[in-house]
N, C-alpha and C positions, 0 to 999 in steps of 0.2 A: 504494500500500500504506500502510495505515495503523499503527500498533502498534508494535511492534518489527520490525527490521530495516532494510533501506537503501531510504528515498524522495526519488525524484526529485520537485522540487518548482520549478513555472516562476515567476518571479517578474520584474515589470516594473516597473522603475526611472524616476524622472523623468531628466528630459534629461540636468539638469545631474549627476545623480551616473554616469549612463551616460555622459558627456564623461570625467567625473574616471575612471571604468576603464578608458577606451577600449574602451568596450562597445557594440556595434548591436542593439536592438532587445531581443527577452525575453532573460535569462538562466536557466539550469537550474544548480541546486546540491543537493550527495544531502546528504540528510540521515541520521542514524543515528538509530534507534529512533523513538521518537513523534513525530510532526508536528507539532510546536508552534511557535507564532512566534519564539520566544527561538533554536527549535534553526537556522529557517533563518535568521536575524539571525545566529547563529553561524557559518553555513558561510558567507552570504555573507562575513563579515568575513575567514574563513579563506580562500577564492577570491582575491577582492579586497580584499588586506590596506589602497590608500589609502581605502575605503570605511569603515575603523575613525575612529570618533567624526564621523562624516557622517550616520549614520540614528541612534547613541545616542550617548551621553553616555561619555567614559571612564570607568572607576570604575565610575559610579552603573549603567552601563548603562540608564539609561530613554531613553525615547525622545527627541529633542530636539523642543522645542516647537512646529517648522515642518514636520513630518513626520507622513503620517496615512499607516495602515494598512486597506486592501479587502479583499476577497473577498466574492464571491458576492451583493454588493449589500449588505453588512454592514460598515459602521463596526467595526475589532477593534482601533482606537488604545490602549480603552482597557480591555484583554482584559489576561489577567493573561500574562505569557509563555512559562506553562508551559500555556497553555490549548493543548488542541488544534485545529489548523486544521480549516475546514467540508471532508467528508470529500469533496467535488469537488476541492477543494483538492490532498487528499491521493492524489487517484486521476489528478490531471494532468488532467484535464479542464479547469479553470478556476485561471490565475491568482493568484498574491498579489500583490496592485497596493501599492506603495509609493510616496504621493505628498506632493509639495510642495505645503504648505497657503497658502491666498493669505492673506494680511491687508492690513486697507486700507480703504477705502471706493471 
């Protein structure tokens, strides 16, 4: 569901913040009203309170620099976060992938 009311939204964590939850594999977190990436950044935070300033920044809330945001085959790192999710997204069909970005050569 998308718009207002309660959505269920799957989202996949890289390893190391799935270690820091002690979480297996996807996690599901409802969201309230619009689907946006801010809202489920918010519920995960609220779930999994040691995941707070692991995927953002305290305060500033942005994202921290090692962390990129999927869906749907779409780069949305750098979406505004009241943008809303692509609506597979919002219908639980596919995924919000949250991963760790490599740097390096």
């Amino acid at each position: 569901m998308s718009g207002s009311g309660r959505t269920e939204i799957r989202v996949k964590l890289p390893t190391h913040l799935r270690r820091l939850a002690h979480v297996d594999g996807e996690v599901r977190v409802d969201v309230e009203g619009p689907a946006t990436l801010g809202a489920v950044l918010d519920a995960i935070e609220l779930t999994y309170p040691v995941l707070r300033g692991a995927i953002r920044e305290h305060g500033t809330q942005r994202r921290r620099a090692f962390v990129r945001f999927f869906a749907c085959e779409e780069d949305l790192s750098h979406d505004p976060s009241d943008a809303p999710l692509p609506e597979a997204v919002s219908r639980g069909t596919e995924p919000l992938l949250i991963v760790g970005a490599m740097a390096g050569g």
